[in-house]
DSSP file (Angstrom, degrees, kcal/mol; ACC not computed):
  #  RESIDUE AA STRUCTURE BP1 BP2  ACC     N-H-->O    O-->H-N    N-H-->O    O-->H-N    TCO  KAPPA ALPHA  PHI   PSI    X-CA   Y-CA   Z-CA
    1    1 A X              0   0    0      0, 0.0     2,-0.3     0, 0.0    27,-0.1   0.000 360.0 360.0 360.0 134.3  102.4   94.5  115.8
    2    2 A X        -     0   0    0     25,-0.4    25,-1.8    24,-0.1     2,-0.2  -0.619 360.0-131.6 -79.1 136.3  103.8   94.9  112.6
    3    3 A X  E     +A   26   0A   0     -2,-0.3    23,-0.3    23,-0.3     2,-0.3  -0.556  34.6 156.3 -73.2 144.7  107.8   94.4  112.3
    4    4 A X  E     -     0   0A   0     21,-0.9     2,-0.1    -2,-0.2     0, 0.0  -0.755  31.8-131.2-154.0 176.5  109.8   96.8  110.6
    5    5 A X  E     +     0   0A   0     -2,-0.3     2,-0.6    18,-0.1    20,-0.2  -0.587  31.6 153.6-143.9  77.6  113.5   97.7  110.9
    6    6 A X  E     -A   24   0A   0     18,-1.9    18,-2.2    -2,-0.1     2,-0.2  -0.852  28.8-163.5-114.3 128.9  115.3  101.3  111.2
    7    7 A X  E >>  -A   23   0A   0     -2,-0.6     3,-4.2    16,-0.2     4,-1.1  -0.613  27.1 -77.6-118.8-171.6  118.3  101.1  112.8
    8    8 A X  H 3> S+     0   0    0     14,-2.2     4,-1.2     1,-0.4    11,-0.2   0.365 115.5  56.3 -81.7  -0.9  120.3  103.6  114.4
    9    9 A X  H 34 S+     0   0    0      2,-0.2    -1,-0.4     1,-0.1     4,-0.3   0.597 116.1  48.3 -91.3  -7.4  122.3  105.8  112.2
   10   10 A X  H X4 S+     0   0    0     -3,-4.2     3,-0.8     2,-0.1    -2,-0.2   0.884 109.0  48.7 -93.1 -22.5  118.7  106.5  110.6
   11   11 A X  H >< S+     0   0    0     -4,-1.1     3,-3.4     1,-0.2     4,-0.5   0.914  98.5  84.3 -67.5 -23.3  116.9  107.2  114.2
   12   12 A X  G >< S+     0   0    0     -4,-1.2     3,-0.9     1,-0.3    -1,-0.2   0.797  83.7  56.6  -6.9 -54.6  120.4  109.6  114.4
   13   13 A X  G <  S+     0   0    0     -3,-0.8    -1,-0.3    -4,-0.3    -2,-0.1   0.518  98.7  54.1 -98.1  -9.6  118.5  111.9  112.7
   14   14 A X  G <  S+     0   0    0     -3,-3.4     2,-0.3    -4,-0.1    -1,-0.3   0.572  99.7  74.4-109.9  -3.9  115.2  112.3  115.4
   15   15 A X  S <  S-     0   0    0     -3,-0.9     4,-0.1    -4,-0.5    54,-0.0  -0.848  72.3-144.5-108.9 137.2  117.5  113.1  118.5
   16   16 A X  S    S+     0   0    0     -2,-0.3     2,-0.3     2,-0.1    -1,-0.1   0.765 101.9  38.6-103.7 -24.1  119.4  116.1  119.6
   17   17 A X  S    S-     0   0    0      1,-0.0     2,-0.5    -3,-0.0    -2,-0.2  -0.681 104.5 -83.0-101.3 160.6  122.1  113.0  121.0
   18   18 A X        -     0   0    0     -2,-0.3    -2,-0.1     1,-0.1    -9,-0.1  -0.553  56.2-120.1 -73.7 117.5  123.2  109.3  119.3
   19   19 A X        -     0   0    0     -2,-0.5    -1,-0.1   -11,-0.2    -7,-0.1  -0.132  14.4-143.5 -57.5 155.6  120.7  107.3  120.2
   20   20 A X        +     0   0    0     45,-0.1     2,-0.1    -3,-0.1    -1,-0.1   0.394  67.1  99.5-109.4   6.4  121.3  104.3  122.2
   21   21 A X        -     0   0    0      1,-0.1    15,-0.2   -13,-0.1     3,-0.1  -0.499  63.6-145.7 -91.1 167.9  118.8  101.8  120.8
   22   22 A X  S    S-     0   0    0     13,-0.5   -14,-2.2     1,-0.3     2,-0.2   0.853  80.7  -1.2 -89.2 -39.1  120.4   99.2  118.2
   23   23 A X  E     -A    7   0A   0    -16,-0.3    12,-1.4   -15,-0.1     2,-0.6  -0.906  51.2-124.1-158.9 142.9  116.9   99.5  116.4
   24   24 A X  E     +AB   6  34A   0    -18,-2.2   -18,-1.9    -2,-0.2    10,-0.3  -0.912  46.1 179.5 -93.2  92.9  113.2  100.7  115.8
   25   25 A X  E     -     0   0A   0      8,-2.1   -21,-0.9    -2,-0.6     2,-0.4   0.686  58.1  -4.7 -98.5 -26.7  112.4   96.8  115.8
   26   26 A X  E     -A    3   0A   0      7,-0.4     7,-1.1   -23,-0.3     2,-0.3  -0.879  60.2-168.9 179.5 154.8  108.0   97.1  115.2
   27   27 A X  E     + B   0  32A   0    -25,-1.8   -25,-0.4    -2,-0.4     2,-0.2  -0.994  12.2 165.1-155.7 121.4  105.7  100.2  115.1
   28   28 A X        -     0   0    0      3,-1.6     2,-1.0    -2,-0.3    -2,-0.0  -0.740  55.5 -83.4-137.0-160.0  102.1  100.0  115.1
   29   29 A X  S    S+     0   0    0     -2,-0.2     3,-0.1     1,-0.2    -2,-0.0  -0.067 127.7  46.3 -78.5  48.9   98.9  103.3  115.9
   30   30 A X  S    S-     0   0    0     -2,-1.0    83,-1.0     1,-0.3     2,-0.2   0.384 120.1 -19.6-119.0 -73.0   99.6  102.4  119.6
   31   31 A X  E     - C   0 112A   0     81,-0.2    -3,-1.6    79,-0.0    -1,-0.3  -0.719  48.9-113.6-151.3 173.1  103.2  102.3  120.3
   32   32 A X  E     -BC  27 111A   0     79,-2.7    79,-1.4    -2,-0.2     2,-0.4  -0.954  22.2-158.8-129.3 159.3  106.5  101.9  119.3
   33   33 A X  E     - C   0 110A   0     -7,-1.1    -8,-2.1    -2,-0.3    -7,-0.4  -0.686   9.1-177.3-133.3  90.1  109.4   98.8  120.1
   34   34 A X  E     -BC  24 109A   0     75,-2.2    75,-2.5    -2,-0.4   -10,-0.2  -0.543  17.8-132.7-108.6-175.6  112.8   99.0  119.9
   35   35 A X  E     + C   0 108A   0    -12,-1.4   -13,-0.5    73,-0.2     2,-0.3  -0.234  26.0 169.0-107.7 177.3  115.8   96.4  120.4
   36   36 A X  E     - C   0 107A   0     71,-1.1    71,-2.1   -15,-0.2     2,-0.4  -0.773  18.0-161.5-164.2 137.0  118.7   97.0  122.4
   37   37 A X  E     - C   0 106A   0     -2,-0.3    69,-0.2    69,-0.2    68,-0.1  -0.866  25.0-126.9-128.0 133.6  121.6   94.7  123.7
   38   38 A X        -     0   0    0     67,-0.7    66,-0.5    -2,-0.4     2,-0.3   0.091  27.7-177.1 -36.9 148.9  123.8   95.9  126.7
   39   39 A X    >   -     0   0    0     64,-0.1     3,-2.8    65,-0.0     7,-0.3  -0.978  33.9-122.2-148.0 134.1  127.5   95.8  126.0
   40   40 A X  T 3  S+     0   0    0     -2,-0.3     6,-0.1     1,-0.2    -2,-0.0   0.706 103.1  75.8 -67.4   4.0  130.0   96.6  128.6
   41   41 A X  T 3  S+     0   0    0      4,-0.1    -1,-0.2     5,-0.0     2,-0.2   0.388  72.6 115.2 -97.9  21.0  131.4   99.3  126.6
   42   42 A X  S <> S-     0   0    0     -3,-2.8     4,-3.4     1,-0.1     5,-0.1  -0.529  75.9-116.5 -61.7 150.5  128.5  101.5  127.3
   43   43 A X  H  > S+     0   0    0     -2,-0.2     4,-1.1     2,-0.2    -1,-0.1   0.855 113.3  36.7 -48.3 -61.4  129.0  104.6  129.2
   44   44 A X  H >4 S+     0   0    0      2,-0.1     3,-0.6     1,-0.1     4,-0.2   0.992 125.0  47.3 -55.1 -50.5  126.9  103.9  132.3
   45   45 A X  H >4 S+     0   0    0      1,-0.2     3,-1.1     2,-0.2    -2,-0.2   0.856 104.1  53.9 -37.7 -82.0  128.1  100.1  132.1
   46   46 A X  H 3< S+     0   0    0     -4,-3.4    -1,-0.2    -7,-0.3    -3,-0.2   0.598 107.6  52.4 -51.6 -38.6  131.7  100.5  131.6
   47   47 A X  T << S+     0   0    0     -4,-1.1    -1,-0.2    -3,-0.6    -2,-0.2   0.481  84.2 113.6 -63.0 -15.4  132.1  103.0  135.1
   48   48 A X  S <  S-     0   0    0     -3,-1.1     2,-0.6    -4,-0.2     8,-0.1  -0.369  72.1-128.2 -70.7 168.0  130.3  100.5  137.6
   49   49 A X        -     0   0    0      6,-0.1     2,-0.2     5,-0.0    -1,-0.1  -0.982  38.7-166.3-109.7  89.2  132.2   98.7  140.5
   50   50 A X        -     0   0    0     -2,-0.6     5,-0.3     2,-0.0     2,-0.2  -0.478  12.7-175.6 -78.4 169.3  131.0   95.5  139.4
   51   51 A X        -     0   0    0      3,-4.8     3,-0.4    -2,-0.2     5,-0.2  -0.764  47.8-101.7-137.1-161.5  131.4   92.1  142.0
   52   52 A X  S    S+     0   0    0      1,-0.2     3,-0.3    -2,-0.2    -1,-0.1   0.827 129.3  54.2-101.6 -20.8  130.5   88.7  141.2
   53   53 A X  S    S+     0   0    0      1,-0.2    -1,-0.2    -3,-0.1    -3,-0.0   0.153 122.7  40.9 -75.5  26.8  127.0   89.2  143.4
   54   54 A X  S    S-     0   0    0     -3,-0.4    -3,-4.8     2,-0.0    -1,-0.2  -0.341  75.2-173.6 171.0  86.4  126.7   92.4  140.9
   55   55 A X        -     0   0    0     -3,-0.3    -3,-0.1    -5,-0.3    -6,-0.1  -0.174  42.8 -77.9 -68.4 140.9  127.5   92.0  137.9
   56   56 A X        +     0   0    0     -5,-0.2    47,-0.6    -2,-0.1     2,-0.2  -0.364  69.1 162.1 -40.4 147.4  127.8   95.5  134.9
   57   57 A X  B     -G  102   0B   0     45,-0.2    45,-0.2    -3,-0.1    -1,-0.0  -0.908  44.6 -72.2-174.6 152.5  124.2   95.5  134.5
   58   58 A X        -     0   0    0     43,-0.6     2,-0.4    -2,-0.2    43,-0.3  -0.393  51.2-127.3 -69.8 156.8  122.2   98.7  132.9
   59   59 A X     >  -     0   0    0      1,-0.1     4,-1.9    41,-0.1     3,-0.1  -0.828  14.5-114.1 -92.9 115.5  122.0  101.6  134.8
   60   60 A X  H >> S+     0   0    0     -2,-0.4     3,-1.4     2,-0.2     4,-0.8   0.609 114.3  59.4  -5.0 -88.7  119.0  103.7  135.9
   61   61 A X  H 3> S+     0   0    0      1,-0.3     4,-0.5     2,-0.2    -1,-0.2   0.586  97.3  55.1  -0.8 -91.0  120.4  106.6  133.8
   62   62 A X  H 3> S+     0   0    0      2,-0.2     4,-2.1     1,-0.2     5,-0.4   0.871 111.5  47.4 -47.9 -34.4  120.4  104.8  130.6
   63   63 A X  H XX S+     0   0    0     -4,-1.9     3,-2.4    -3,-1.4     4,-1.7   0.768 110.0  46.8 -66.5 -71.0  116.7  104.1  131.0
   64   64 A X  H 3X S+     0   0    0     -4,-0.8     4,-1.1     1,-0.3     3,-0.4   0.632 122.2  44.7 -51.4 -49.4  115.7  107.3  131.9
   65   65 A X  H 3X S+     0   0    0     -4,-0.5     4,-1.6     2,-0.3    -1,-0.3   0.682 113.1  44.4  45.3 -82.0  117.9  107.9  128.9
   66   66 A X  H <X S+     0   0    0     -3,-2.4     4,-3.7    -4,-2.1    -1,-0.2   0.758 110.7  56.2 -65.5 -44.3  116.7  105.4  126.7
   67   67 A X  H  X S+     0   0    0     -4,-1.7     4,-0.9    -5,-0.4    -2,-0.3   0.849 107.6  55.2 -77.7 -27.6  112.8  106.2  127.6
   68   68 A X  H  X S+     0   0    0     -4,-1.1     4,-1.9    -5,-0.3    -2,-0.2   0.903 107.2  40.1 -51.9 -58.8  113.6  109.6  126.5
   69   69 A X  H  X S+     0   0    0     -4,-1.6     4,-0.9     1,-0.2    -2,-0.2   0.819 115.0  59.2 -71.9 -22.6  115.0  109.0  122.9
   70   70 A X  H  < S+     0   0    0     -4,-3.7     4,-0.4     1,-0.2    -1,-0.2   0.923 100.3  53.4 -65.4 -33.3  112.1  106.5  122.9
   71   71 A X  H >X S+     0   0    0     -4,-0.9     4,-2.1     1,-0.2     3,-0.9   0.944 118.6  36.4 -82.0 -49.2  109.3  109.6  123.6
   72   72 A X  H 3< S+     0   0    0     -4,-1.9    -1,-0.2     1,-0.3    -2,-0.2   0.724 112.4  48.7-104.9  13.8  110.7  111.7  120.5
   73   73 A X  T 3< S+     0   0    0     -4,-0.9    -1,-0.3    -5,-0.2    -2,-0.2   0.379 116.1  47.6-101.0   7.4  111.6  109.6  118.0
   74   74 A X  T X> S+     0   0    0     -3,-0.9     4,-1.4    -4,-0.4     3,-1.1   0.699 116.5  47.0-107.4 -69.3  107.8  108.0  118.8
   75   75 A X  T 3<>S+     0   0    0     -4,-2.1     6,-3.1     1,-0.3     5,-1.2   0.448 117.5  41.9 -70.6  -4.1  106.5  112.0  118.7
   76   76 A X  T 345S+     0   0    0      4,-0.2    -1,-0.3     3,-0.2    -3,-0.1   0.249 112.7  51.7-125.1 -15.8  108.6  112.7  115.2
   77   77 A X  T <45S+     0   0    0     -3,-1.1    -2,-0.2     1,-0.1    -3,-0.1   0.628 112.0  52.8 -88.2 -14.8  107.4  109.0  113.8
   78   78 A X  T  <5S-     0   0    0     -4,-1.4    -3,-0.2     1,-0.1    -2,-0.1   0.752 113.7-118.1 -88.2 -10.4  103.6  110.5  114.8
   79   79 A X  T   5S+     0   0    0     -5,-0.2    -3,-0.2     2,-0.2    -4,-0.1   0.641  83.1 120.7 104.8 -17.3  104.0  113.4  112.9
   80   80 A X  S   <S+     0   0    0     -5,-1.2    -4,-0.2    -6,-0.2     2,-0.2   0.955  76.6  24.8 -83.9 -44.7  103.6  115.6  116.6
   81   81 A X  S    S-     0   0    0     -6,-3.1    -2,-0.2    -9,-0.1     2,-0.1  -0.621  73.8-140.8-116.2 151.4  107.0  117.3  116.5
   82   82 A X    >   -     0   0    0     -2,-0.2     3,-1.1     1,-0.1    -1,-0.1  -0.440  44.2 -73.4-103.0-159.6  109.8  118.4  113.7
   83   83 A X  T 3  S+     0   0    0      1,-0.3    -1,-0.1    -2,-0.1    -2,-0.0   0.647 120.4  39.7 -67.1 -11.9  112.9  118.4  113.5
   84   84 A X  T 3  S+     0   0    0      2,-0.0    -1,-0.3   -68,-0.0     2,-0.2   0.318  80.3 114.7-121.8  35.3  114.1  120.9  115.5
   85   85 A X    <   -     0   0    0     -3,-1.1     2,-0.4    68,-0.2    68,-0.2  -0.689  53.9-138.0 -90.8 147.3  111.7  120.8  118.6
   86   86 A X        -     0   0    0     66,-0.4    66,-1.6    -2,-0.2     2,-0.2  -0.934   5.7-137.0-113.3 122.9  113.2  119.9  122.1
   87   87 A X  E     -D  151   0A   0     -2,-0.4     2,-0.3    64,-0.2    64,-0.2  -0.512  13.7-177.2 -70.0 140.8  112.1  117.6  125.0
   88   88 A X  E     -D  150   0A   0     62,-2.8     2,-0.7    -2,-0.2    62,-0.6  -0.997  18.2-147.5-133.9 127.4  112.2  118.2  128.3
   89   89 A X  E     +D  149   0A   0     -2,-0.3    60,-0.3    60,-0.2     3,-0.1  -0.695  23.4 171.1 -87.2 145.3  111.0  115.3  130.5
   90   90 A X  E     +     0   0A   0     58,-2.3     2,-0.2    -2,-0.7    59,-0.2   0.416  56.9  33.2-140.0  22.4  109.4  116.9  133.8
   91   91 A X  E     -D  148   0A   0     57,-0.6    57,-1.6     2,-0.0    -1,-0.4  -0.669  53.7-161.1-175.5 125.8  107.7  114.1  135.7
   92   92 A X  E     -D  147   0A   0     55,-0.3     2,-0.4    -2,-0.2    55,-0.2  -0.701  20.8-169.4-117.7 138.9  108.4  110.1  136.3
   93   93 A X        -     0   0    0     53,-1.2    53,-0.3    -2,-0.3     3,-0.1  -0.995  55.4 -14.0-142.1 142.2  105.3  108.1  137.5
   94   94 A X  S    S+     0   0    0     -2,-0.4     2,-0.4     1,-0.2    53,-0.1   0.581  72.3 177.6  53.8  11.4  105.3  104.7  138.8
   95   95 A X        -     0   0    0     51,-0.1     2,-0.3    48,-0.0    50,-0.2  -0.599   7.9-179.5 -88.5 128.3  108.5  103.3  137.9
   96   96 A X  B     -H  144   0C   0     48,-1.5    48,-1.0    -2,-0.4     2,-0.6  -0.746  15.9-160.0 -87.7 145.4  109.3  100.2  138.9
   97   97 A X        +     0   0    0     -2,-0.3    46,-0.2    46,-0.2     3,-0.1  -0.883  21.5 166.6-125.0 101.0  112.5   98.6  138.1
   98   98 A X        +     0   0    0     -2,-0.6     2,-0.2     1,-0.2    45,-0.1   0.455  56.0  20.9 -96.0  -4.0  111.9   94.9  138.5
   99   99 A X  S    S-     0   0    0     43,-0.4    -1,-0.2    41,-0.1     2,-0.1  -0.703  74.3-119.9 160.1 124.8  115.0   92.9  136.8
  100  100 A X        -     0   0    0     -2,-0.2     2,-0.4     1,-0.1   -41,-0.1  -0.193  21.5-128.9-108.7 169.8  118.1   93.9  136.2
  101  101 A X        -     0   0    0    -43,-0.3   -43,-0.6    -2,-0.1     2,-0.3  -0.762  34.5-145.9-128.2 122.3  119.6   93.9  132.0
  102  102 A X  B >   -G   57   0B   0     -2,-0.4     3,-0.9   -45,-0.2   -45,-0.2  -0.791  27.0 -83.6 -79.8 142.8  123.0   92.1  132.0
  103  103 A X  T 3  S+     0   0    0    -47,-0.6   -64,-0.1    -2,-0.3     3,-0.1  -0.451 121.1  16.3 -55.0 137.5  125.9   92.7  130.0
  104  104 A X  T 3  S+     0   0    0    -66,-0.5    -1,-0.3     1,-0.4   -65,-0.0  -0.194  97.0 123.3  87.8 -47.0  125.1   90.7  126.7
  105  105 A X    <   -     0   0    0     -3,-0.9   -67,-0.7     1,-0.1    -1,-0.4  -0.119  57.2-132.2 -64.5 165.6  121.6   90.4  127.3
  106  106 A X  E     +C   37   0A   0     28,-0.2    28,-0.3   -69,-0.2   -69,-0.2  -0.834  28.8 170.5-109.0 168.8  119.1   91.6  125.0
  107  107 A X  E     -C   36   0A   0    -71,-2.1   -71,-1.1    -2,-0.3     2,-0.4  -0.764  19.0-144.2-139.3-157.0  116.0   93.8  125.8
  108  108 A X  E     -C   35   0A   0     24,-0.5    24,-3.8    -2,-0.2     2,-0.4  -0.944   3.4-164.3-167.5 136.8  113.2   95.9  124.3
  109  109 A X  E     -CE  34 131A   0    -75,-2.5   -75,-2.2    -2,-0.4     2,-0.3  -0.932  10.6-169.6-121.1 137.5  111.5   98.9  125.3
  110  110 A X  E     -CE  33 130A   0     20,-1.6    20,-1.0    -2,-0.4     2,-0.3  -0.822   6.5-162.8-124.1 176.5  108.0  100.1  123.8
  111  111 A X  E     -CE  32 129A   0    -79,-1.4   -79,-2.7    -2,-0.3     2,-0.3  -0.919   9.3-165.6-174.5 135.9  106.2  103.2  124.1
  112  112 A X  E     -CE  31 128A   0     16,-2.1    16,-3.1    -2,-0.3     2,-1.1  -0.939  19.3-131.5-131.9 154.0  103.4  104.7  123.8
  113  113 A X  E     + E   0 127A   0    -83,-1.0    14,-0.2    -2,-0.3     3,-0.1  -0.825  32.6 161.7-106.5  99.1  101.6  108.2  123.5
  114  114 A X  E     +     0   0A   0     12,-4.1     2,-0.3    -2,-1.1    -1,-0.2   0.788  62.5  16.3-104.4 -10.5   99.0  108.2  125.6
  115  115 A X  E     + E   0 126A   0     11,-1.1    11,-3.1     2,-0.0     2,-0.4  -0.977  57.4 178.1-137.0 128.1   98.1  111.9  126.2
  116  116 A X  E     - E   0 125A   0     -2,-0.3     2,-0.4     9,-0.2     9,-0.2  -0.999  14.1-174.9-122.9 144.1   99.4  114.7  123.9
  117  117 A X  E     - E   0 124A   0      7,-1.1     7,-3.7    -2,-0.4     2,-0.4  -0.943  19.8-139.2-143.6 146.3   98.0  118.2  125.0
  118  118 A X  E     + E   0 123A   0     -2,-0.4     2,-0.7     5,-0.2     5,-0.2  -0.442  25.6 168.7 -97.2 108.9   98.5  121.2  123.2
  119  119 A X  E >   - E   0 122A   0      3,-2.8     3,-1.8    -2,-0.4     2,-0.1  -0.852  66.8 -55.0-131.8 121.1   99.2  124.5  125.5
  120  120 A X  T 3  S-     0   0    0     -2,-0.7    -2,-0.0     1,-0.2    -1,-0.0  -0.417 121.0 -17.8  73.0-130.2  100.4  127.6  123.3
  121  121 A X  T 3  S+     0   0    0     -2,-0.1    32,-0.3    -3,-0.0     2,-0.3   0.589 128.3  71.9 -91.2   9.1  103.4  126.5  121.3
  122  122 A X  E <   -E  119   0A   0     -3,-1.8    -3,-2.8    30,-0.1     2,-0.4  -0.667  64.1-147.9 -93.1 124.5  104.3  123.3  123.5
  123  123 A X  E     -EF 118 151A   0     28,-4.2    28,-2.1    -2,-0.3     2,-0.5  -0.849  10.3-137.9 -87.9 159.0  102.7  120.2  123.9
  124  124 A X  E     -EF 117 150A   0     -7,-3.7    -7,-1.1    -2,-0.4    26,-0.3  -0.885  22.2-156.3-131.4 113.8  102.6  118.2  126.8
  125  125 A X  E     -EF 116 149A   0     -2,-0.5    24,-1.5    24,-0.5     2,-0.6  -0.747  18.7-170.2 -43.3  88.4  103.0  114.6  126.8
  126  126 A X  E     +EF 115 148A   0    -11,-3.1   -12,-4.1    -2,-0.3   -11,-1.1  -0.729  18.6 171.4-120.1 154.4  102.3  111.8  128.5
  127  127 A X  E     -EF 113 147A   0     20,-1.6    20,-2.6    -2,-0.6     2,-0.4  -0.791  23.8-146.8-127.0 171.4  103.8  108.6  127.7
  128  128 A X  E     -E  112   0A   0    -16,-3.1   -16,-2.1    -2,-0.4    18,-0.2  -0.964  16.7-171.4-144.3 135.5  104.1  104.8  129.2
  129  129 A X  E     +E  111   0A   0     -2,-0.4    16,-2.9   -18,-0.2   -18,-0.2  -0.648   5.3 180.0-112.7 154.0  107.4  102.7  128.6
  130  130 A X  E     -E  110   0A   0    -20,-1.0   -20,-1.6    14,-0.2     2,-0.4  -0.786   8.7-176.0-154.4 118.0  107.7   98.8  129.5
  131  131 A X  E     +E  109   0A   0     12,-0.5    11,-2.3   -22,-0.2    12,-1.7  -0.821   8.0 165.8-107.3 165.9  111.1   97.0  128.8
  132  132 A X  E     -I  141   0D   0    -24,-3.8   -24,-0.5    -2,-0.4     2,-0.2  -0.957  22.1-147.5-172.6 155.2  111.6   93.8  129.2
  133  133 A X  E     -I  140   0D   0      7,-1.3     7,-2.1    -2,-0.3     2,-0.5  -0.744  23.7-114.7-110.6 151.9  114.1   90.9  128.3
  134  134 A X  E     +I  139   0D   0    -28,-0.3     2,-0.4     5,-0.2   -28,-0.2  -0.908  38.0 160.4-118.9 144.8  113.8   87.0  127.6
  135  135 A X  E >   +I  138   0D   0      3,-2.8     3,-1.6    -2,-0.5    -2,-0.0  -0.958  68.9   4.9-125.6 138.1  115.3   84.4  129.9
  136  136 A X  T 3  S-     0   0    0     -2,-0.4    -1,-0.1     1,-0.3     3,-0.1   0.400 129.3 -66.6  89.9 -21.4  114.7   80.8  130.5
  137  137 A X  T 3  S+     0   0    0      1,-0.4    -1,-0.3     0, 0.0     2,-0.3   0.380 115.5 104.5  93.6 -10.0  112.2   81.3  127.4
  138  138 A X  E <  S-I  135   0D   0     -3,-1.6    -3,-2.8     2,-0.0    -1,-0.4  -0.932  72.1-119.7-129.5 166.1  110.2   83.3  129.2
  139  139 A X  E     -I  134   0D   0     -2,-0.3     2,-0.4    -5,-0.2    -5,-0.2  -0.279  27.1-167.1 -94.3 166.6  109.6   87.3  129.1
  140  140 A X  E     -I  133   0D   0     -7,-2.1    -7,-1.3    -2,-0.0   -41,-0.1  -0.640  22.9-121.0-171.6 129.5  110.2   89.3  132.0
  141  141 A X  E     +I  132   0D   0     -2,-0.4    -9,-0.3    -9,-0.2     3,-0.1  -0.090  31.5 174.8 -37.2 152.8  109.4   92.7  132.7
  142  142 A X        -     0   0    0    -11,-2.3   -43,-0.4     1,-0.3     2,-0.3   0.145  63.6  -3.6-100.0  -9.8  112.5   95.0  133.5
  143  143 A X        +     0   0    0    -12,-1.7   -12,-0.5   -46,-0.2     2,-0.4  -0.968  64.4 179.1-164.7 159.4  111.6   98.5  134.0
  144  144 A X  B     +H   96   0C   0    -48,-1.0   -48,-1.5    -2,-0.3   -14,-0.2  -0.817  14.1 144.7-169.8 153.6  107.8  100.4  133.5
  145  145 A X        -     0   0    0    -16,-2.9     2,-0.3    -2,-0.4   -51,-0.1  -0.659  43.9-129.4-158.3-165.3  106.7  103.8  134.0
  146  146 A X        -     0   0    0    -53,-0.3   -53,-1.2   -18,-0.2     2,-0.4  -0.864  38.9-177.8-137.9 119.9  104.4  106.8  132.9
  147  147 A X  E     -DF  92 127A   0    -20,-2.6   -20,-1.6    -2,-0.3     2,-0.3  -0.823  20.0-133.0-129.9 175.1  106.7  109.9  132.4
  148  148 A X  E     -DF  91 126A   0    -57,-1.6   -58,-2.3    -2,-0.4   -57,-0.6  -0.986  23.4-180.0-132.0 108.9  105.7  113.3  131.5
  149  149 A X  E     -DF  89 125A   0    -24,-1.5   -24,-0.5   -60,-0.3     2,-0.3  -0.741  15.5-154.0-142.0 174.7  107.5  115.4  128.8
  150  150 A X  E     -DF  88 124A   0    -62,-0.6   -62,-2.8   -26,-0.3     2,-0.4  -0.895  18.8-155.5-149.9 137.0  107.0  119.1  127.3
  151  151 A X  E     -DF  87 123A   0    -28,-2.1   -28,-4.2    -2,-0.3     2,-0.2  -0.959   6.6-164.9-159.6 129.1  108.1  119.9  123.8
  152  152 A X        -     0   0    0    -66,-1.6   -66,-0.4    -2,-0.4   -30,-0.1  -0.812  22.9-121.9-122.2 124.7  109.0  122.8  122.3
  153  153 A X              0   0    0    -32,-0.3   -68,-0.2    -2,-0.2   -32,-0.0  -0.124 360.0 360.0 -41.1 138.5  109.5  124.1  118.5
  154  154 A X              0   0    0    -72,-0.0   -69,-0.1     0, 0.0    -1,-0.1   0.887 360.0 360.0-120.0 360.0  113.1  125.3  118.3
């Protein structure tokens, strides 16, 4: 996958919120990758009752979150959507959440557009995210899904 580098005050501009990735980190006709690393002054982060068997660690939210700004800044790098069309996600499939994201660690999330279909003025979307972090030297999955989104011109 080829590497490239857009980092977040230019994805700013594909999101109706500030994005939460640090980076668009490599982009190929597939999929898209970006970087992230947790800090405890994130939003979800910063609110937990951490203990020392549970540690700040990212929250469901911030994926669903995260997998969100990933699905239109992926559909506005393809060309599908402009600028002022809005996402609505309307379906989660399969997600697993297999390893928890630490404060400090880093991770990566990809995406891909695997079904776009056209109804009226909408399309409907379907996409599959996989993050994952490395530990030890080796990779390990942290979250995967198939989600479902609807976008509309605005």
């Amino acid at each position: 996958m080829p590497e490239i580098y857009v980092g977040r005050a230019d994805l700013d501009a594909f999101c109706p919120t500030p994005v939460l990735f640090d980076a668009l980190i490599a982009e190929d006709d597939s999929g898209l990758v970006f970087l992230k690393t947790l800090t405890a002054e994130e939003p979800g982060v910063r609110l937990q009752r951490a203990s020392p068997n549970w540690p700040h660690h990212l929250p469901g939210d911030t994926v669903i979150a995260l997998t969100g700004q990933a699905g239109i800044i992926a559909m506005h790098r393809r060309g599908l959507i402009g600028p002022t069309w809005r996402g609505h996600g309307v379906r989660i499939q399969d997600a697993r959440y297999s390893a928890p994201v630490l404060v400090g660690e880093q991770f990566f999330t990809r995406v891909d557009i695997v079904r776009v279909r056209r109804w009226r003025d909408s399309l409907h979307t379907r996409f599959r995210f996989r993050m994952w972090k490395h530990a030890d030297g080796t990779e390990v999955e942290t979250f995967r899904s198939q989600q479902d989104a609807m976008f509309f011109p605005g």
